[in-house]
N, C-alpha and C positions, 0 to 999 in steps of 0.2 A: 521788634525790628532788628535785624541783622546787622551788624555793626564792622566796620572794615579797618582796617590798620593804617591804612591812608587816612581814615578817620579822627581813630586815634592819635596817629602823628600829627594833626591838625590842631586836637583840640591840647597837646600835651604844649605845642608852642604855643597856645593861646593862654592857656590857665594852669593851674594846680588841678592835677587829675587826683580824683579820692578814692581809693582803696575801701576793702572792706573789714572786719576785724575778725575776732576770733569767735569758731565756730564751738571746741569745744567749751567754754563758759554757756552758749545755749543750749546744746545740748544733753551736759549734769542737770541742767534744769528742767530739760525736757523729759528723756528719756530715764525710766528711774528700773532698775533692777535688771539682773543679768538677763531674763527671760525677754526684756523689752529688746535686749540685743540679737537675742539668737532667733527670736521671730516663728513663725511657721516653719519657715524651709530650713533651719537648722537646729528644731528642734530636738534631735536625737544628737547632735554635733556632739565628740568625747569628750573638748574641750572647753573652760572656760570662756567665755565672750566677753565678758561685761570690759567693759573701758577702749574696744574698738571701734571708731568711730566708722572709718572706713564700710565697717559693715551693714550700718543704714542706710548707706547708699541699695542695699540690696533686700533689707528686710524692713526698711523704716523711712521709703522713697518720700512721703507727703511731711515726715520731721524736716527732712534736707530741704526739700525744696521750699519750705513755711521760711526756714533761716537763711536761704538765700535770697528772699522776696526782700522780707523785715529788712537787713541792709540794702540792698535796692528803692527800700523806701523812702530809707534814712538818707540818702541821696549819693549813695556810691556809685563811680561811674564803670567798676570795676569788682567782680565777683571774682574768688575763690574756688577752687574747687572742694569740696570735702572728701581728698585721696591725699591728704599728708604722709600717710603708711602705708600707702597701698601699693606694695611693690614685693614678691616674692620674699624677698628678705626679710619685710618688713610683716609680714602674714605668717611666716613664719612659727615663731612662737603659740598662736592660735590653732595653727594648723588648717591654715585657710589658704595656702599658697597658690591650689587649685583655682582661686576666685578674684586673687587678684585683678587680671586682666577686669575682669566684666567689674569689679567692682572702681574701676577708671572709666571704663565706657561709659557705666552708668551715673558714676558721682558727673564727668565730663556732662552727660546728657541731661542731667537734675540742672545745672546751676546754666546750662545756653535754657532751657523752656525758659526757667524764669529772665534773665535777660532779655528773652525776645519778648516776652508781655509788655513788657513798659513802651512808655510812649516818648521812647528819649533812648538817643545809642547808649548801649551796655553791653561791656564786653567781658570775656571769662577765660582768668588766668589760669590754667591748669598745676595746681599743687605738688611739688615733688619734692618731700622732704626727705630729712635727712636719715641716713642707716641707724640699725646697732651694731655697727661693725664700722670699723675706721683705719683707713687703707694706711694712713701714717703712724698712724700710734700700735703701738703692739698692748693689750689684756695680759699678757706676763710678766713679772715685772724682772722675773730672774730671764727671760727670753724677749728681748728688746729687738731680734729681727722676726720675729711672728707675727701673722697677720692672720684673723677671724674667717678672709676672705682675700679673693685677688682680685687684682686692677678689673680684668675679665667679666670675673662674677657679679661687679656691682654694676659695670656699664650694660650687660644682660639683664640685670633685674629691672636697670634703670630703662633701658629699653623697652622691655614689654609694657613697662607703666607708660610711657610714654607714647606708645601704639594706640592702647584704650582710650588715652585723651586725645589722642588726632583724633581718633575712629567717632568720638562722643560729639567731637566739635568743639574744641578750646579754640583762640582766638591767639593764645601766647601762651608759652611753656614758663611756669615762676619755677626757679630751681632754687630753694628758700630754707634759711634757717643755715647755712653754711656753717658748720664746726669744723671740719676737717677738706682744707682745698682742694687736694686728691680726688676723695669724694666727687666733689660738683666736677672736676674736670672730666671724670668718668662718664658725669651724670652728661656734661656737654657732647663728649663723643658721640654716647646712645643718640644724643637729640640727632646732633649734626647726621645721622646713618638713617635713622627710622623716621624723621620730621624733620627733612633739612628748609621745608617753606617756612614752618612755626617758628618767630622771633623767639628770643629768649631774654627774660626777666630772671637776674642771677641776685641772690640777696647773701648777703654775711652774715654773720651773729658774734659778736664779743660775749665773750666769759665773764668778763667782770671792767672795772675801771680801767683796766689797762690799754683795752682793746686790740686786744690778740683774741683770735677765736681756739675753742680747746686743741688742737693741733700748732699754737705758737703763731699764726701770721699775724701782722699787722695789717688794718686794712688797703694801704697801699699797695704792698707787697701780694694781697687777695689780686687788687687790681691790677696788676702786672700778669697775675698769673693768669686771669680766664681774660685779658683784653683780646686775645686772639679770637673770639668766641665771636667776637663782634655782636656783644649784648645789646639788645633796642633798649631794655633797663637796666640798673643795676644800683643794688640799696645796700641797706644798711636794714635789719630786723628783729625782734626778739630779744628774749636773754634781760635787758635793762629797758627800765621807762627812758623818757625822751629825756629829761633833762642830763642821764649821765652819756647816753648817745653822744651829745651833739661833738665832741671831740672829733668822734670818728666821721660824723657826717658833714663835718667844714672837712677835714682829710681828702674824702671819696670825693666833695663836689671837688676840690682844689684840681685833681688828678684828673675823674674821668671825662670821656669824649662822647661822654653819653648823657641821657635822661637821669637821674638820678632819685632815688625814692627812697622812704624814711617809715618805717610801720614797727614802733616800739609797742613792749608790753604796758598795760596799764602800770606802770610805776614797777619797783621791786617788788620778789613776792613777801608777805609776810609771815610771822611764827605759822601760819596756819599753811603755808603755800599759798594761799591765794592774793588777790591785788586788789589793793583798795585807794588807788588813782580813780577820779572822779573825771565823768566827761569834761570839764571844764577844766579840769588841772593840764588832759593829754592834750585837746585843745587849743590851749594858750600856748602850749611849749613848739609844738608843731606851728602854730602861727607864726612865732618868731624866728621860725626855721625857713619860713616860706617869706616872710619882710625881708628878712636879712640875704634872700636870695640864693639857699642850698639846695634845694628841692622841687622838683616836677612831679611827684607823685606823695602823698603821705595816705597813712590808713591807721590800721591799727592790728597790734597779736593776741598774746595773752591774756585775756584778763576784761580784753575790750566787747561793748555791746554797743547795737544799733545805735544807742543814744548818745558811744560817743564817737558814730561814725560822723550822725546826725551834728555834735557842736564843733567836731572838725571840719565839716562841709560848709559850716556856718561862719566858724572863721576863719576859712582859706578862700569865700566867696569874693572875687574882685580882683585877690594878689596875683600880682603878676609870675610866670613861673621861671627858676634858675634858666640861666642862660648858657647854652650847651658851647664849648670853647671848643677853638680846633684843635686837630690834633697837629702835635709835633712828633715829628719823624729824628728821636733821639734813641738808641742804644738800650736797652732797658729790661733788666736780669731782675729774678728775687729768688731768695730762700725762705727765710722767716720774715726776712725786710727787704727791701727794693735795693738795687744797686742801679743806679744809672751814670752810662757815659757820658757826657758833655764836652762841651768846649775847655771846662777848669780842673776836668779829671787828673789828668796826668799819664804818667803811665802805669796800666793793668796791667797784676800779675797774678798768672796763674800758679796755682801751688801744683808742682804735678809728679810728688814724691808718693801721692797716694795712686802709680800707678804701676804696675809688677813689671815694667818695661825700664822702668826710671828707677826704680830704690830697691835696692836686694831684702834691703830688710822690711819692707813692706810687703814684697812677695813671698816672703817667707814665713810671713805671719798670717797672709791668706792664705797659703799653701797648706799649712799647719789648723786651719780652720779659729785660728786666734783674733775673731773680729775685734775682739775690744781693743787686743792689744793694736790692731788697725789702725782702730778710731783714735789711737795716741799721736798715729801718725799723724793723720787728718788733721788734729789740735795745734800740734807742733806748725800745721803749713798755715794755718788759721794767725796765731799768734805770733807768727813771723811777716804777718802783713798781708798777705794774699785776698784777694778781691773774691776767686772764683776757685773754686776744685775740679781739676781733671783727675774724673776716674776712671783706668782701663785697667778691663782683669784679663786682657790677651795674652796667654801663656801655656805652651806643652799640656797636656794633661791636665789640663785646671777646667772643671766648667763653669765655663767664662759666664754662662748667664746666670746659672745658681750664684755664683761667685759676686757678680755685679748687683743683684736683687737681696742678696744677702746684708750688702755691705751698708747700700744703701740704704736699705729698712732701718740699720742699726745706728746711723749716722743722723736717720730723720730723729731721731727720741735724743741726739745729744743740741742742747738747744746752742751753744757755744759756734758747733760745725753745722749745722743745720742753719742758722743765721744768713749763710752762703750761697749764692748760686751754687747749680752744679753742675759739671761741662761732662757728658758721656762720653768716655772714648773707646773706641772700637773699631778694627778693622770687619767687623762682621756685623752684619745689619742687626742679624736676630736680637746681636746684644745691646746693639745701640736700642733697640727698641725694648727690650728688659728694663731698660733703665728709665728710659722712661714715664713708662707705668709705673715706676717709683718716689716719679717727683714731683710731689704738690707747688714746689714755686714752679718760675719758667726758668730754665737752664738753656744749655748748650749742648748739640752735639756735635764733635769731632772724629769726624769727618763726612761731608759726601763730596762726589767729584762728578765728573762728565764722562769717566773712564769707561763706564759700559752704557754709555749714550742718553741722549737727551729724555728719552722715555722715559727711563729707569731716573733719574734726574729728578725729573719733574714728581716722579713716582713719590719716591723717599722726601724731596722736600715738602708735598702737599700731607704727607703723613707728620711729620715730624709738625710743621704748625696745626696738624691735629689734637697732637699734645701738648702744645699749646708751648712750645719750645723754640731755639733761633738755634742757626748753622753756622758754624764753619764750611765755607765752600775751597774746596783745594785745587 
């Protein structure tokens, strides 16, 4: 049966809705040898196959849809898709890039059949994981403003994957496994253009105990950054088993304005990478996440099988689910970390020596192509108190948008200035919008007006909460 979102939101304020676990742990066990990957129809393929799961959606349809029964059995109310990497980018390497698309249609169309078999609503998250490429961080380590890729390229790749799973019939877009915020903010764009009816389920991942994901955020400062997105979910996933989660996941319920969901790996990996959390270890931890009232969704990532979809459905049967708080209409900026206005704040000050308008010696050092010595600036306005950085690279002969994407690339990698909101400024749209595409928290931009009319007005500001940013209006 067919299952509806009205549905869904029904049974999410009723109960703990359960999630499903991970797909590749069954399928190492299913599928065994490269040949079992590359199938018939890419028999001849140049390159190696083996470890793409994405591609049994297309050569190995009856593996996928067996593993998305089995959890359906185990009593999930919520399936998966199996397109974690199925995104241009992410085909890539294989040389599969051509197949992308249909291998989203099709993963999309494997996991709605099995959902509609049962005899109980079941509904199907469409998978959109994360790149190898990461729009904050620079792979050089002597070239800290390079990037693998542009803002552009990923919201494109992230788009077309996104197409195949409307086309397939997802129910909700999970944009999952969150290392780098940039990343999903891009990944939100695509949605918001090519699937603007598709809710979206947005998840984090921490690196380690600290709970900053590899790009530096904390989860707070995540949630600042895609609250614009207006998520129907939003978790915490992957990376750690539950018990070293829970930090961040009292954090995310504390904050967000939403549903809130929790699907850690069976435990740490161990010497071998794999995980040897027992269903009744991920279980119990997850229960007391759902007692103690943080969560409206749990499941499972890594490491996790049916059985222990099956003892988390067992013991989250009955718990009542978090209770979704309202929202307050406060001020609220992040870089690496949140900044928020209040009534106890005081006065904010903007550092706005990092702008070639304001310090001669900063534009001389951009002028001169000397970002590091830039980023001294930037340190200097940090370390003398400043809340937020205005950055304008409006100047003669300077190009203002290489100049403004430059600066900022190099400033994301210093974790000190990066810590920051960042306030765009720019007499010229293009650049205000360069800038943008460079900032994984939510910033500011300086300036729009009503000077050339309320159209253009409305234009710029519905673009600008596109990227998930707040205004100065003049």
């Amino acid at each position: 049966m067919k299952a509806t979102i009205e549905q869904l939101t029904n049974l999410l304020d009723e109960r703990i809705v359960v999630l499903d676990g991970s797909y590749g742990v069954l399928i190492q066990k299913t599928v065994k040898g490269e040949e079992a990957y590359r199938g018939e129809r890419f028999a001849d393929h140049p390159r190696d196959l083996a470890g793409d799961p994405d591609l049994l959606n297309l050569t190995q349809p009856d593996v996928v849809r067996d593993i998305h029964r089995s959890y359906l059995d185990a009593g999930a109310d919520v399936v998966t898709t199996n397109t974690f990497t199925a995104t241009t980018i992410g085909q890539a390497d294989y040389g599969l890039k051509p197949f992308a698309y249909e291998m989203n249609v099709e993963g999309a169309r494997l996991a709605r059949e099995a959902a509609d078999e049962v005899d109980r609503p079941a509904w199907v998250a469409g998978s959109i994981g994360p790149l190898n490429v990461a729009l904050s961080l620079s792979p050089k380590v002597d070239d800290p403003a390079f990037r693998s890729a542009t803002f552009d390229q990923v919201r494109e790749s992230y788009a077309e994957q996104i197409r195949g799973l409307a086309e397939g019939g997802v129910d909700i877009l999970m944009i999952e496994t969150i290392f780098d915020t940039l990343n999903s903010k891009a990944a939100v764009v695509a949605a918001k253009d090519v699937a603007p009816d598709l809710p979206l389920w947005i998840s984090f991942t921490a690196i380690d105990k600290s709970g900053r994901n590899l790009s530096g955020q904390t989860v707070e400062a995540f949630w600042t950054s895609i609250e614009h997105a207006d998520p129907f979910i939003v978790g915490v996933n992957c990376s750690l088993g539950a018990t070293e989660m829970r930090p961040f996941v009292e954090d995310l319920s504390r904050v967000a304005t939403t549903y809130v969901a929790c699907h850690p790996n069976a435990g740490l990996p161990n010497a071998m990478g794999e995980h040897d959390e027992q269903p009744g270890d991920t279980s119990r931890i997850l229960g007391e996440f759902a007692r103690d009232g943080l969560v409206n969704v749990v499941g499972g990532c890594c490491g996790t099988t049916p059985d222990h979809t099956r003892a988390i459905s067992d013991m989250t049967r009955g718990l009542a689910p978090r209770h979704v708080p309202a929202r307050h209409a406060q001020p609220t900026f992040s870089g690496l970390e949140p900044f928020v206005i209040g009534p106890d704040t005081g006065f904010v000050m903007v550092g706005e020596r990092t702008n070639v308008t304001g310090s001669a010696r900063f534009r001389e050092l951009i002028e001169a192509d000397d970002f590091q010595g830039a980023v001294h600036v930037a340190l200097e306005q940090v370390r003398g108190g400043a809340n937020l950085l205005d950055v304008n690279m409006d100047a003669d002969l300077l190009d203002s948008e290489r100049a403004m994407t430059t600066f900022l690339n190099v400033i994301a990698t210093e974790p000190e200035v990066a810590r920051l909101p960042i306030m765009v400024d720019s007499s010229r749209w293009s650049v205000l919008e360069a800038g943008l595409k460079c900032l994984q928290g939510k910033g500011v931009v300086n300036s729009i007006s009503l000077k050339e009319g309320e159209e253009q007005f409305l234009a710029q500001a519905r673009t600008i909460r596109r990227y998930g940013a707040g205004a100065v209006v003049m």
